[in-house]
matplotlib code that plots the C-alpha trace (Angstrom):
import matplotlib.pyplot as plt

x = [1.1, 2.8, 1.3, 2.2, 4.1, 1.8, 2.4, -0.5, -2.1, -5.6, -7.1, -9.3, -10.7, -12.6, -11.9, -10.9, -9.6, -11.4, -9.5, -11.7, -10.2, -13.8, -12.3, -12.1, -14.5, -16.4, -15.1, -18.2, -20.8, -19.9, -18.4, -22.6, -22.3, -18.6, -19.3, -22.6, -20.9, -18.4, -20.7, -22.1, -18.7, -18.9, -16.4, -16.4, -15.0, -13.9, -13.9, -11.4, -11.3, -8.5, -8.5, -5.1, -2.2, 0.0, -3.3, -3.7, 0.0, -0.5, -3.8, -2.2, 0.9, -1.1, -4.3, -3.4, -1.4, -4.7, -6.7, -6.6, -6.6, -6.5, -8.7, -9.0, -11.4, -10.1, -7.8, -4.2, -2.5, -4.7, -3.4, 0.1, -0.1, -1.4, 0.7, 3.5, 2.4, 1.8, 5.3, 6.6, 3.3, 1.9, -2.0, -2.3, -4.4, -7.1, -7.4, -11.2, -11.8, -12.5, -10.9, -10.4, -7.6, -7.8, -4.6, -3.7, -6.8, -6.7, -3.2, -4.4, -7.3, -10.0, -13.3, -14.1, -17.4, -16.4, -18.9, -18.3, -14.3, -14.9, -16.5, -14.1, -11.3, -12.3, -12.5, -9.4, -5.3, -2.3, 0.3, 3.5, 4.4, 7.9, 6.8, 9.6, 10.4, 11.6, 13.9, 13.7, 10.4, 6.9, 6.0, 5.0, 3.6, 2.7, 5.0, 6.5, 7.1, 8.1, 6.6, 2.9, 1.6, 2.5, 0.6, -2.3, -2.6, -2.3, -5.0, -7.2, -10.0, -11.3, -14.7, -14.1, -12.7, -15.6, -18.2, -15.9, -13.3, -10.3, -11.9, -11.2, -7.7, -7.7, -9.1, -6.8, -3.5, -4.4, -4.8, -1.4, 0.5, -0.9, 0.1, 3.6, 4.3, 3.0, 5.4, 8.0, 8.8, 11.5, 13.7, 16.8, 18.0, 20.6, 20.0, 21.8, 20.3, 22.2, 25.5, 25.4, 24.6, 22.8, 21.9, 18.7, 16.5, 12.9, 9.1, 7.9, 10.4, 8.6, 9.6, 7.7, 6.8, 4.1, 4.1, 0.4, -2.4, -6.1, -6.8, -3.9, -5.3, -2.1, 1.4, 3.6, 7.3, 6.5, 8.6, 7.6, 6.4, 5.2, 7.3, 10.6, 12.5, 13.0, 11.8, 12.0, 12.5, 10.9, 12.1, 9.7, 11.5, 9.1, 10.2, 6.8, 3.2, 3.6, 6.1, 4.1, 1.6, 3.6, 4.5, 0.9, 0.0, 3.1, 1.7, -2.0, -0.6, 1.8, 4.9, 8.3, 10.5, 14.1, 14.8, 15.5, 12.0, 11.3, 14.1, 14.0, 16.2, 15.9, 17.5, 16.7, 18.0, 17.3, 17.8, 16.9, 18.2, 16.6, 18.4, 16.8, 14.5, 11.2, 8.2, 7.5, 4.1, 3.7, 1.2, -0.7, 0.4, 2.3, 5.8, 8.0, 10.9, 14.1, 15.6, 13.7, 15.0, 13.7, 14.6, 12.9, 11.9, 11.2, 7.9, 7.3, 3.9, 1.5, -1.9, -5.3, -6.5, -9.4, -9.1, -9.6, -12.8]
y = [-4.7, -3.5, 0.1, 3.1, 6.2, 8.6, 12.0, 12.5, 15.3, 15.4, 16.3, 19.9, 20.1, 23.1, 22.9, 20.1, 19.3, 16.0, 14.7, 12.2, 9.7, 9.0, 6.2, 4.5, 1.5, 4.0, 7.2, 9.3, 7.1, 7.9, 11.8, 12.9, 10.9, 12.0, 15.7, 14.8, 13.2, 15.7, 18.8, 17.1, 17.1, 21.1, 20.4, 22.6, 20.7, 21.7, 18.4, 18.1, 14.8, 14.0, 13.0, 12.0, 10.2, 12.7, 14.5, 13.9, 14.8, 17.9, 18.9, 18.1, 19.8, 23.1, 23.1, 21.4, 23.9, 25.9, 23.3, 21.4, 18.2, 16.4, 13.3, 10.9, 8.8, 6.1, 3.6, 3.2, 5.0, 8.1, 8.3, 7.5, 10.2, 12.3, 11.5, 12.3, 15.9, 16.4, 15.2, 19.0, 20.1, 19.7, 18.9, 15.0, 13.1, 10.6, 7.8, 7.2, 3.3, 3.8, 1.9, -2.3, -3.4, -0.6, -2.1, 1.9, 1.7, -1.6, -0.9, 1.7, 0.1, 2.7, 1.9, 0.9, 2.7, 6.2, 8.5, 6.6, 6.7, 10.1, 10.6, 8.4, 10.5, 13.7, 12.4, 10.7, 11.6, 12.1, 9.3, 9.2, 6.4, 5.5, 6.1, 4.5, 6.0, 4.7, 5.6, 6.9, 8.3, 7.6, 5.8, 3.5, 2.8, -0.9, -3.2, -3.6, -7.1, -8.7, -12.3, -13.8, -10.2, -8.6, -11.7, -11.6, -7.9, -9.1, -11.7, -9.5, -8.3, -4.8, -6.1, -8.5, -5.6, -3.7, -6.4, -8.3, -5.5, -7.4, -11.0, -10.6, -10.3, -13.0, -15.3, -13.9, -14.4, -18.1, -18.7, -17.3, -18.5, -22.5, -21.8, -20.4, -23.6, -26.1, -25.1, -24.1, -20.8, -18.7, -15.8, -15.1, -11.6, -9.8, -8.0, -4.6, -4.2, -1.2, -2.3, -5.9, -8.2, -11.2, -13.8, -15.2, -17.7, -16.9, -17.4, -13.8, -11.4, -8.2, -5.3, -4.8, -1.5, -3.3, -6.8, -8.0, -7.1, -7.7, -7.1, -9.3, -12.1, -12.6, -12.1, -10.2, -10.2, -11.1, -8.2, -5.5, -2.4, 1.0, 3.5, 1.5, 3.4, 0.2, -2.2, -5.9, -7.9, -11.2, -13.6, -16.4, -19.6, -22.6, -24.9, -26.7, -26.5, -28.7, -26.1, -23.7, -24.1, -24.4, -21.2, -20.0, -21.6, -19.4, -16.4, -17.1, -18.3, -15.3, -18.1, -18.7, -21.3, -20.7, -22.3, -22.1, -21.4, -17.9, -15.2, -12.2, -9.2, -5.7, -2.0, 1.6, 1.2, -1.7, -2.7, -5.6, -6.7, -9.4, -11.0, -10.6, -7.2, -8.1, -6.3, -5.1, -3.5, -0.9, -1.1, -2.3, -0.1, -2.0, -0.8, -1.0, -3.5, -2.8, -2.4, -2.2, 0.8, 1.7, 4.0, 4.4, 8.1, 7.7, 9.4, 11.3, 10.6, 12.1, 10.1, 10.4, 7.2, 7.0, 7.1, 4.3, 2.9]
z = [11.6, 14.7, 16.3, 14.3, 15.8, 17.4, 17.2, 20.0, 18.2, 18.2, 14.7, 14.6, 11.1, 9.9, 6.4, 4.3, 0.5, -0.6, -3.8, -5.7, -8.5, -10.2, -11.9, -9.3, -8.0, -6.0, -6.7, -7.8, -5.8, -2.2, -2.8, -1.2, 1.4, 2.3, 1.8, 4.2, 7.2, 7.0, 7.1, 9.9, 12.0, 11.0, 8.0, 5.0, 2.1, -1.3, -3.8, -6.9, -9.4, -11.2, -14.7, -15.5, -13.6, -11.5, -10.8, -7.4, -6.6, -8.2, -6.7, -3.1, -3.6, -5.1, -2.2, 0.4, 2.3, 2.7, 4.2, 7.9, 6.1, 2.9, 2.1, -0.8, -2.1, -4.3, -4.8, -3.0, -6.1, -5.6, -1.8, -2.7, -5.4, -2.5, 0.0, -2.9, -3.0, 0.5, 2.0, 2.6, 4.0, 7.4, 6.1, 7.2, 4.7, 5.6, 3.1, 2.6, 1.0, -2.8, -5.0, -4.7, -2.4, 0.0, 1.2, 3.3, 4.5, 5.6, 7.2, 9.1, 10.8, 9.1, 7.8, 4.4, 4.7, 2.8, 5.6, 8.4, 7.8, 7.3, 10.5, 12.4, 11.3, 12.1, 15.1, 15.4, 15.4, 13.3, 12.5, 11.0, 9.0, 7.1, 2.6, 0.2, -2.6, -5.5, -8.0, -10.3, -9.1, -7.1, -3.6, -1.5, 1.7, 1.5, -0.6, -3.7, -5.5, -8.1, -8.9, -8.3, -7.3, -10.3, -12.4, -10.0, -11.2, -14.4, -14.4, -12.7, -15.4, -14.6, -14.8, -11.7, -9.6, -10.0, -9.0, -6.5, -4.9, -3.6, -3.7, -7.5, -6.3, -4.1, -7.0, -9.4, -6.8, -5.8, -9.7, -10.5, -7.3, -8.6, -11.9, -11.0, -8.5, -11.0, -13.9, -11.2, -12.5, -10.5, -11.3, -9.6, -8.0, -6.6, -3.9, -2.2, 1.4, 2.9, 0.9, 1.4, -1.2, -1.6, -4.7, -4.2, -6.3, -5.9, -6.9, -5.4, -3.7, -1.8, -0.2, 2.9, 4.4, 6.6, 8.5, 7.2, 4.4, 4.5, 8.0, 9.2, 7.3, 5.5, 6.9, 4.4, 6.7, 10.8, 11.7, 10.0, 10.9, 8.6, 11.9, 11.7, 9.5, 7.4, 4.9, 5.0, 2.1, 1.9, -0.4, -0.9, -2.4, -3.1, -5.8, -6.3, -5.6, -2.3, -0.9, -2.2, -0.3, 2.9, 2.1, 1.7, 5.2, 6.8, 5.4, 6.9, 10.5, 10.7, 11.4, 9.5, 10.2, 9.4, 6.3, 2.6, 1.7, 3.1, 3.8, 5.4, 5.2, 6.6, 5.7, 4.9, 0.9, -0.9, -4.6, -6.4, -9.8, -12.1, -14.9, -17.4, -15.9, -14.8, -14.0, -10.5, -8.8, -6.3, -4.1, -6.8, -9.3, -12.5, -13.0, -15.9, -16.3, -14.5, -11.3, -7.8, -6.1, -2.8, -0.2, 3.1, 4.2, 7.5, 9.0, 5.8, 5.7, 8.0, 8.2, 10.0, 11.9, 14.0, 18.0, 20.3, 20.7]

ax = plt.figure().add_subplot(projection="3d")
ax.plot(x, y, z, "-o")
ax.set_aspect("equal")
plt.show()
């Protein structure tokens, strides 16, 4: 993922709103050890759990004016939810690993260790990057999809996520993507990019807010960045498992060829329609049926990430 917009303001944190999601894979576990490392940066903290969805969003939107910053620990739907409440508020939010993608975290090139992310980020800066939001409601800061990420989520047992954090994702997405290319299954779509439309036959179609997921590891859209202003839309279009797997090998080298089996598309309002309505994820949060709506609100989210070095 390209470098995110810097609003060169250095982070001074005296008190801090920790909002904890203790159904997450470490929600609970770490919340000593965060309070700890950040007492030790001279950080009061007050800590709130959720217990229902919408909790988080609630909870920032309520405290977080009071407080020089806003951290969560759990997964990335507690920190969208955050993020949610905290768009008209000037409290950045640091995203503290605690849930089993981490795919924010990640992004943002912060520790997965909860104290030591912690730490780093009281030390660090504020960022603005672009959220989506979609309609008719919630948010987004990675991708939405609709295709072999929303079965990989579906073939992923709860019980794998808590002993093997993303690799249970990884296992469950290479088993869905072979299954998908054996028995050829695509869906077609209609997309609206900024007006202009576009029928498309596809295995997995996402809409990108960042270029690449786990570390860079895997390549989501070559050009796109989370402090452009825009989404891309990657339409990948393998017919069998042997172009399947070319596709796969794109994705881990970072390079695309121009051809019929990945297309890319960029703008600030995109919509995708599926005939019949299929399923779609949000950074890893299971949608219902129907239309992908997503517009881009540039900047809107205010982040901590850790300083150089």
């Amino acid at each position: 993922m390209g470098a995110l917009a810097l609003e060169n303001v250095a982070v001074v944190i005296r008190r801090a709103l920790v909002i904890v999601n203790p159904a997450s894979r470490r929600g609970d576990r770490d919340v000593p050890r965060v309070v700890a490392a950040l007492a030790r940066r001279g950080v009061a903290c007050e800590v709130r759990r959720t217990g229902a969805p919408g909790d988080a969003t609630r909870l920032a939107r309520e405290l977080a004016p009071d407080y020089d910053a806003l951290f969560t620990l759990g997964g990335d739907g507690t920190i969208m939810e955050a993020l949610a409440g905290a768009i008209d508020a000037s409290v950045p939010l640091g995203a503290l690993a605690g849930g089993t993608g981490n795919l924010l975290v990640r992004a943002l090139g912060i520790p997965r260790d909860p104290a030591r992310a912690a730490a780093a980020l009281c030390d660090g800066h504020v960022r603005a990057i672009d959220l989506v939001r979609l309609a008719p409601g919630g948010y987004f800061a990675v991708a939405a999809g609709i295709g072999i990420d929303v079965a990989m989520l579906e073939r992923t047992p709860a019980a794998g996520k808590r002993r093997w954090g993303v690799g249970a994702y990884v296992m469950a997405g290479a088993g869905a993507a072979i299954g998908v290319a054996v028995r050829r299954e695509t869906f077609r779509a209609h997309l609206d990019v900024d007006g202009a439309g576009y029928d498309v036959e596809a295995m997995s179609l996402l809409v990108a807010n960042v270029g690449t997921v786990l570390n860079g590891w895997i390549t989501l859209a070559p050009g796109a960045r989370a402090d452009d202003g825009v989404v891309d839309v990657a339409v990948y279009a393998p017919r069998n498992l042997p172009q399947a797997l070319r596709v796969a090998w794109r994705m881990l080298r970072g390079r695309f060829p121009d051809d019929a089996l990945t297309r890319f598309y960029r703008g600030r309002h995109v919509v995708v329609r599926t005939e019949p309505a299929r399923r779609a994820e949000a950074d890893g949060e299971l949608l219902a049926p129907g239309d992908l709506d997503a517009r881009v609100l540039p900047g809107a989210g205010r982040v901590l990430v850790p300083g150089p070095g």
